[in-house]
C-alpha positions as CSV (number, residue, x, y, z in Angstrom):
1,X,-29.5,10.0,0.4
2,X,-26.2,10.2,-1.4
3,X,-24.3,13.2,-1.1
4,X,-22.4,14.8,-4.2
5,X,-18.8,16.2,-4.6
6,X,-19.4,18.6,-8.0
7,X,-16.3,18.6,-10.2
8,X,-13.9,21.0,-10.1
9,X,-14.4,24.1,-12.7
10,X,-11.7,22.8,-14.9
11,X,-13.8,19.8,-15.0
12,X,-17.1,21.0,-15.7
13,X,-15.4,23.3,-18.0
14,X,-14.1,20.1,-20.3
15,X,-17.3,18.6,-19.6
16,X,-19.5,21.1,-21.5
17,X,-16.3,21.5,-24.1
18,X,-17.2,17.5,-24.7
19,X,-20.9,18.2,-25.0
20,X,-20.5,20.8,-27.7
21,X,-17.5,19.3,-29.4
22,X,-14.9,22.0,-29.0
23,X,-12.8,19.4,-26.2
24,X,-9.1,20.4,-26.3
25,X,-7.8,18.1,-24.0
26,X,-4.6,19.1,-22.6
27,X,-1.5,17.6,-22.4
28,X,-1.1,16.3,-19.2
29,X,2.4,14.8,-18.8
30,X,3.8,14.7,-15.3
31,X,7.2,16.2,-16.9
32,X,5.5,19.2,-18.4
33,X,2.0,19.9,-16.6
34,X,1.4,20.9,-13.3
35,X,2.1,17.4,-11.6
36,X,-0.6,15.8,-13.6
37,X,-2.8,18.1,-12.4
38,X,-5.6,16.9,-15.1
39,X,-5.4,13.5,-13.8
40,X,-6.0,15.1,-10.6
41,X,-8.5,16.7,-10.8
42,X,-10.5,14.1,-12.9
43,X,-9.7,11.9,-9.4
44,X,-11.3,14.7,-7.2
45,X,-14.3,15.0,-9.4
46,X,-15.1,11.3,-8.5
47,X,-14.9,11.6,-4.8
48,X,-18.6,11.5,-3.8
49,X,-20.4,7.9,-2.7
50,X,-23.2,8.6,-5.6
51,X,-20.6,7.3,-8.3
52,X,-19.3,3.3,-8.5
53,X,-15.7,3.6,-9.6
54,X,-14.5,0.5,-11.3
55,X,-10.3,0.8,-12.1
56,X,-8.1,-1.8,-14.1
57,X,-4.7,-1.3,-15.6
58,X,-3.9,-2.2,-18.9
59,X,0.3,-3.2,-19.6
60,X,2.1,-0.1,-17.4
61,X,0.6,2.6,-14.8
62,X,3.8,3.4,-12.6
63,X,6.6,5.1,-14.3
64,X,4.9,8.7,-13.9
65,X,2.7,8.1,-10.9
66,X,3.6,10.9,-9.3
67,X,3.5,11.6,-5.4
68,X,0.2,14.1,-6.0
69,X,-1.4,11.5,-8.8
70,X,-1.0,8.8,-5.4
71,X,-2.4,11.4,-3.2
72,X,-5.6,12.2,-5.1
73,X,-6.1,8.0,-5.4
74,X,-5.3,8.2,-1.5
75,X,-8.1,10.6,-1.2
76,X,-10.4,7.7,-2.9
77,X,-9.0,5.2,-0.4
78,X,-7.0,3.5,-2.7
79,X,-3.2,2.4,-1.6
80,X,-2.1,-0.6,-3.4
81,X,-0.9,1.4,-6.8
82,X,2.6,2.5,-5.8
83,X,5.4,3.4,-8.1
84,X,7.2,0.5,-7.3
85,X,4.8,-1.7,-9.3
86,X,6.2,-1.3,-12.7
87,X,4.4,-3.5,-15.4
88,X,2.1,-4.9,-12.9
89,X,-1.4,-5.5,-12.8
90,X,-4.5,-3.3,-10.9
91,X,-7.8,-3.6,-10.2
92,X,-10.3,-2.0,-7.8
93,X,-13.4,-1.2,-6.9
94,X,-15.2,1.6,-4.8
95,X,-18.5,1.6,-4.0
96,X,-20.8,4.2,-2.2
97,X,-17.4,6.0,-1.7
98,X,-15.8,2.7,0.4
99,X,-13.2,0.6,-1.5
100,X,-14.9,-2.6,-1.5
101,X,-11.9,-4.1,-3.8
102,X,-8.2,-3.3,-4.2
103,X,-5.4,-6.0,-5.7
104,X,-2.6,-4.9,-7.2
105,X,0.0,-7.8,-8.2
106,X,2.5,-9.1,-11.2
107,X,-0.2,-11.6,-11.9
108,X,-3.3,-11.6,-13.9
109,X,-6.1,-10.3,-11.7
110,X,-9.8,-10.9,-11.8
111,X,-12.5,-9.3,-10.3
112,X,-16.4,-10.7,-10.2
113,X,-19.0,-9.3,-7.9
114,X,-22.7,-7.0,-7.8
115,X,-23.6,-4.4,-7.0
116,X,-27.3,-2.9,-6.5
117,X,-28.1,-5.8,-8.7
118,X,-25.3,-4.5,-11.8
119,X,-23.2,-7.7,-12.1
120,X,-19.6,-6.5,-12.6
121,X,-16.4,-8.3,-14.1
122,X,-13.4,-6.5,-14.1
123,X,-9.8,-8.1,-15.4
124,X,-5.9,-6.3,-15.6
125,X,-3.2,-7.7,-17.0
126,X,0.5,-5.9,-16.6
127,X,2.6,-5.8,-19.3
128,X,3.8,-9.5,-19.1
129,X,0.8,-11.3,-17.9
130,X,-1.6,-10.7,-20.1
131,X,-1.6,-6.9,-21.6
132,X,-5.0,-6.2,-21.4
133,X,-8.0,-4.2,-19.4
134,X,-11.5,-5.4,-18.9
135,X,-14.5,-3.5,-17.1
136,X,-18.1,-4.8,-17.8
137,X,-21.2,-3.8,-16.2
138,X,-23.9,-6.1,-17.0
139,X,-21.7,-8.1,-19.5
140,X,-21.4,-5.0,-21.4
141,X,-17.8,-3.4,-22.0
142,X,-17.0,-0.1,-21.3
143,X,-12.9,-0.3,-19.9
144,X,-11.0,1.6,-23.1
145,X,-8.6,-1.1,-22.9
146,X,-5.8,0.9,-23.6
147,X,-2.1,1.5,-21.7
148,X,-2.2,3.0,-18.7
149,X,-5.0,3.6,-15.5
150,X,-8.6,2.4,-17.2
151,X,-11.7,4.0,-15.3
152,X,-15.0,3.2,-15.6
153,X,-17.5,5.6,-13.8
154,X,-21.2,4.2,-12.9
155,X,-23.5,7.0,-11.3
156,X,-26.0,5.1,-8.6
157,X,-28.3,8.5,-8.9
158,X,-28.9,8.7,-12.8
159,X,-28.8,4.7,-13.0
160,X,-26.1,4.7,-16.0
161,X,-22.3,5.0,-17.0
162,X,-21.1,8.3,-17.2
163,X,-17.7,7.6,-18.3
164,X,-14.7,5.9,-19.0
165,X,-11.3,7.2,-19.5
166,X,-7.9,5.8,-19.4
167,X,-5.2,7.7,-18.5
168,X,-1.1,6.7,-19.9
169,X,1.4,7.0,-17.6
170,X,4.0,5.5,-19.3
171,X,5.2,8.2,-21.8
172,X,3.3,10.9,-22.4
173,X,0.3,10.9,-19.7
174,X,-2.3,11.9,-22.0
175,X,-5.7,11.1,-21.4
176,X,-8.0,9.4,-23.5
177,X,-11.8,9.6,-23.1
178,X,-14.8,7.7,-24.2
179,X,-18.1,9.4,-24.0
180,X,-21.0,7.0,-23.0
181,X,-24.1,7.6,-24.4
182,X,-27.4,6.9,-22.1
């Protein structure tokens, strides 16, 4: 049986914000907030083997990836995003909490693989090779395809997508959310 990380307050307090339509979401930029902390958060929220993470980067991810923004994707197991990879491209994949996929290159990366019988494709493309962000379950797109860190978030319990949300840390940090619908 899986176990389950619950959100952090903040979270589940945006959450229900999203569900009723009142969302405010906060301005998040490393320069002004508390070191991204909303980022943060959102990445500590996801730390529990019941969710598939998929993650793709879309033109630039680096210039505000701040020391505590590294920590919390340390925290997932990921490593290869460091700030020295300006303009480059990212992709990976955690599954059942385990990081079953992690590239991070100034190349166009491309990622094909299942899991529990979802076929997954996932593509990045830094700002010179490519400008773009792919993540498909099933041949169905859910990455947000904008600038910055692209996640996708599949829950193994419920069967379905929860999420996706891209997060631009390039100028301002803010986040951007998609709501699935089941």
């Amino acid at each position: 049986v899986a176990s389950h990380v619950l959100p952090t307050e903040r979270w589940q307090a945006l959450e229900a914000d999203f569900k009723a339509g009142d969302a405010k979401v906060p301005d998040i930029s490393p320069r002004r907030s508390n070191n991204s902390a909303f980022l943060i958060d959102y990445l500590d929220s996801l730390n529990s083997d019941r969710y598939l993470l998929l993650f793709s980067v879309k033109d630039e991810a680096t210039r505000h990836l701040s020391p505590d923004i590294q920590k919390a994707m340390k925290s997932l197991g990921l490593s290869f995003l460091t700030a020295d990879a300006y303009q480059y491209s990212y992709i990976a994949v955690i599954a059942d909490g385990i990081v079953s996929y992690e590239r991070c290159g100034n190349c166009f990366l491309q990622y094909s693989g299942n899991h529990e019988k979802k076929e997954l494709y996932v593509e990045s493309g830094g700002y010179n090779v490519g400008n773009v962000s792919s993540i498909q379950i099933n041949g169905v797109e859910y990455s947000m395809n904008r600038r910055g860190l692209n996640i996708v978030v599949y829950d193994t319990l419920l069967d379905r997508v929860m999420g996706s949300a891209c997060f631009d840390l390039y100028n301002e940090a803010t986040p951007l959310f998609q709501k699935i619908e089941s």
